[in-house]
BATIVEX-90527 format. One record per residue (C-alpha): x, y, z. Coordinates in steps of 0.5 Angstrom, whole numbers, plus 500, padded with zeros to 3 digits. Layout:
<node <X, Y, Z>> ...
END
This chain:
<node <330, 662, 855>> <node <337, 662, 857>> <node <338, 670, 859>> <node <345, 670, 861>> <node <348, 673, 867>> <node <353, 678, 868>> <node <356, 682, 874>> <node <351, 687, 874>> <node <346, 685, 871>> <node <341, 682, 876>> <node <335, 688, 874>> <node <335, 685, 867>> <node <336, 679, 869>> <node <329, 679, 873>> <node <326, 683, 868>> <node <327, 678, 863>> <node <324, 672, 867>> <node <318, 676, 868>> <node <317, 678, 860>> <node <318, 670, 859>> <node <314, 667, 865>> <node <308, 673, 861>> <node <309, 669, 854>> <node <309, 663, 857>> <node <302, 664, 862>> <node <299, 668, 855>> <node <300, 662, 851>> <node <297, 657, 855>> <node <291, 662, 857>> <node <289, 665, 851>> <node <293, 660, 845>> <node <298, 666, 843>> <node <303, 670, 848>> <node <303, 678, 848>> <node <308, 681, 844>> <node <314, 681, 849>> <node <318, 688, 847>> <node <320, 694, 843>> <node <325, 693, 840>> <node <329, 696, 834>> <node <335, 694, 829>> <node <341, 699, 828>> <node <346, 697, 822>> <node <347, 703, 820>> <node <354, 708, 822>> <node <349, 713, 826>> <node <346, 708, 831>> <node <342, 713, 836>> <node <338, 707, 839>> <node <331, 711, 841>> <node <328, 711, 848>> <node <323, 706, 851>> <node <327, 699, 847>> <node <328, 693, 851>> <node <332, 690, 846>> <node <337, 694, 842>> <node <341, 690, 836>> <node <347, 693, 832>> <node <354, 692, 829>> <node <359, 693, 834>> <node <364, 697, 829>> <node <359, 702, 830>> <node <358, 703, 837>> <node <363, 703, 843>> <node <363, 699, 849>> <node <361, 704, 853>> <node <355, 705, 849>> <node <353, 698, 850>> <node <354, 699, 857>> <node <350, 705, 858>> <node <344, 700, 854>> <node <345, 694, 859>> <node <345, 699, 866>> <node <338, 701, 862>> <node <336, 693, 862>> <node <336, 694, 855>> <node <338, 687, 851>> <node <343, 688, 847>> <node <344, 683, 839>> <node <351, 683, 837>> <node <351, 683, 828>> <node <355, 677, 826>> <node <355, 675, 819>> <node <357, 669, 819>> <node <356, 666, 812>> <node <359, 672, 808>> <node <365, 676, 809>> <node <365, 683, 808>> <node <371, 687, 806>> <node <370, 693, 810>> <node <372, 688, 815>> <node <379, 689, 821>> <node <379, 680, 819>> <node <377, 680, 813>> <node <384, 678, 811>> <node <384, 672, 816>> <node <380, 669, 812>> <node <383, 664, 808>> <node <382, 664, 799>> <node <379, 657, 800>> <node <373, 658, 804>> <node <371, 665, 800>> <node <367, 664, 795>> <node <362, 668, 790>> <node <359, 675, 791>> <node <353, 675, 794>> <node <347, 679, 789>> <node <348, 686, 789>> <node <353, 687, 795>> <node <359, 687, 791>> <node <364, 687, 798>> <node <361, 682, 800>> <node <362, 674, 799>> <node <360, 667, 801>> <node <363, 663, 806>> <node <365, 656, 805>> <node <361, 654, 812>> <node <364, 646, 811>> <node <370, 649, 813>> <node <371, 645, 820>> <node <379, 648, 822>> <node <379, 656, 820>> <node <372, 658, 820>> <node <370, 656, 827>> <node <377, 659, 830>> <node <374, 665, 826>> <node <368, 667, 828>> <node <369, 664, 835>> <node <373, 671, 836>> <node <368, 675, 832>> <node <363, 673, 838>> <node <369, 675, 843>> <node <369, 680, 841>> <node <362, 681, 842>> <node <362, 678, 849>> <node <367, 683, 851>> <node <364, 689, 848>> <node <359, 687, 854>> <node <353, 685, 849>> <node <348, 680, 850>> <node <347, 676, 845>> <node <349, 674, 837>> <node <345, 676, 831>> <node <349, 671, 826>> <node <346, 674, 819>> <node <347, 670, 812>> <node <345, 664, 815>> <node <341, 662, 809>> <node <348, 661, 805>> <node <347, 654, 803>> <node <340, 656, 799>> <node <345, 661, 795>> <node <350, 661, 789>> <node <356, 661, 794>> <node <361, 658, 790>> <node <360, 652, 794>> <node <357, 645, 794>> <node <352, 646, 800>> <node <347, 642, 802>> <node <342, 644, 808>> <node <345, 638, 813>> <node <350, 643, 812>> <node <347, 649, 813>> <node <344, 645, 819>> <node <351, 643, 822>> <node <353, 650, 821>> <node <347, 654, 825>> <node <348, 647, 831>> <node <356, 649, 831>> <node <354, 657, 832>> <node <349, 656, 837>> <node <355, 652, 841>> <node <359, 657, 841>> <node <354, 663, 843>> <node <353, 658, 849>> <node <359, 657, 851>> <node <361, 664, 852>> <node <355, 666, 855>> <node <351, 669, 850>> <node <344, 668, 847>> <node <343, 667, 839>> <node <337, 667, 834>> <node <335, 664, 828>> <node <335, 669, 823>> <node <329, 668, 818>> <node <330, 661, 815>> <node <324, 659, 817>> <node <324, 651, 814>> <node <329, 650, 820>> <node <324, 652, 825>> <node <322, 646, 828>> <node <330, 643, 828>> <node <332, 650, 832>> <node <328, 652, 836>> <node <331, 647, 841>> <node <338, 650, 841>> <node <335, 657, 839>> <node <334, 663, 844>> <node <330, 668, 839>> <node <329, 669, 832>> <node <330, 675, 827>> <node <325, 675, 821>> <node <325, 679, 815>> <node <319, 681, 812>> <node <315, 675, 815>> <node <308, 678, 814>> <node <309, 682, 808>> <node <312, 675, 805>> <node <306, 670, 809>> <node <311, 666, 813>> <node <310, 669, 820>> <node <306, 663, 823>> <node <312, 658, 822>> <node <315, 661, 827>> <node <309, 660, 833>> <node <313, 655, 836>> <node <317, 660, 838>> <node <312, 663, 840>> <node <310, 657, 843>> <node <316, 657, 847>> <node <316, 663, 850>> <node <322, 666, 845>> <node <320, 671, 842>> <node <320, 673, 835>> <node <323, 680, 833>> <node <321, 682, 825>> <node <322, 688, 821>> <node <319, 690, 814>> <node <320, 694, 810>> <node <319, 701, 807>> <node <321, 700, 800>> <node <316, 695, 799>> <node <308, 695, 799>> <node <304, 695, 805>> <node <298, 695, 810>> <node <301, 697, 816>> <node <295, 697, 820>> <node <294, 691, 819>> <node <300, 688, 819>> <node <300, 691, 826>> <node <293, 688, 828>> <node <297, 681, 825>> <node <303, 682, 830>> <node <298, 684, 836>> <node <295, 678, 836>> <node <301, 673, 834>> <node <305, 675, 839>> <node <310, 678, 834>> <node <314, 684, 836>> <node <315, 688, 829>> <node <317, 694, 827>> <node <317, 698, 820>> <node <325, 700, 817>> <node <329, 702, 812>> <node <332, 697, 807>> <node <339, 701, 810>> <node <336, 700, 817>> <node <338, 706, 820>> <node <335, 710, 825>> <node <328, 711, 822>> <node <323, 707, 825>> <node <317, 705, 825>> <node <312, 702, 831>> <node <306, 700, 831>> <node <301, 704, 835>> 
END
């Protein structure tokens, strides 16, 4: 794993190393790592991120850099929310995106709409500042959502190739900033992303029967952070004995992805 290092951070840093050398010995042992962290997953405007979390993801427009620096001192890895295949209009930038890369509305979210990701000349430029951004608030990583535009009605002709190229580019650009990224669900490019990925963010995996297209990165010692959901039946006993033995770090939410979660005993 490619845990990043800044001025300040040798206590995370070592932290980090030890989680990773204990899912890579658990896997070779017992054929499935332990599951790494605790973890939680703050969209909403009132983030609190609760105690006892090594991994903290959230929007930075709903947070300060002294927040994030406060989660860092504590050793907590902090996941910065890009959406990289959609704009939204309650955005500061989203006027700097061009008419031509804006496409459809995406489903139910009518502020919200696709990006053209074939776009090599202003798409980049654009989210390469939305990941400064996010270096600079002091975060460690990038959560880049809509991944899965090109499966979508975005308003353009996109293939899978192109979606492909777009994620390889995104990772690229994480790297070259010294941030980690994760693949978010899109679990039929698992095996061409694991290579260039640090981690992975499901959604509803287990509710859904696609966890174990993840093991690989499991495998590698990266681990997976899945949230399900609580507007949607499930067994969460089972669902948490699931997690314990795939080595999954999972948490119950709410669709608004609020403060309120649920973890596994």
């Amino acid at each position: 794993m490619r845990w990043s290092k800044r001025p300040g951070s040798s206590n995370r840093v070592i932290g980090r190393l030890i989680i990773t050398a204990m899912m890579l010995w658990a896997f070779a042992a017992h054929g499935a790592p332990v599951p790494a962290v605790a973890w939680d997953w703050q969209l909403d405007e009132h983030v609190r991120p609760p105690e006892g979390i090594a991994v903290f993801d959230t929007d930075p427009d709903n947070v300060s850099r002294a927040q994030i620096a406060a989660l860092n001192r504590a050793g907590v890895y902090t996941i910065c929310y890009v959406s990289a295949g959609t704009v939204e209009d309650f955005r500061d930038d989203k006027g700097k995106f061009p008419a031509r890369l804006v496409g459809k509305t995406y489903g139910d979210w009518p502020d919200e709409r696709f990006l053209d990701i074939r776009d090599r000349q202003s798409l980049p430029q654009l989210m390469q500042r939305r990941f400064k951004r996010c270096q600079q608030m002091g975060f460690d990583a990038i959560e880049a959502d809509n991944m899965d535009v090109f499966e979508n009605d975005s308003g353009f002709d996109l293939s899978r190739a192109d979606g492909l190229r777009y994620i390889k580019l995104l990772a690229k650009m994480a790297h070259q900033l010294g941030l980690e990224i994760g693949q978010k669900n899109l679990p039929e490019l698992t095996p061409q992303l694991v290579g260039v990925m640090d981690f992975a963010i499901t959604e509803s995996c287990y509710q859904d029967g696609w966890c174990r297209q993840m093991r690989p990165y499991l495998k590698a010692g990266k681990p997976v952070f899945d949230a399900e959901y609580t507007d949607r039946p499930i067994n969460w006993k089972r669902a948490c004995k699931y997690a314990e033995k795939s080595g999954i770090s999972m948490i119950l939410k709410d669709r608004a992805l609020s403060k309120k979660r649920h973890i596994c005993p």
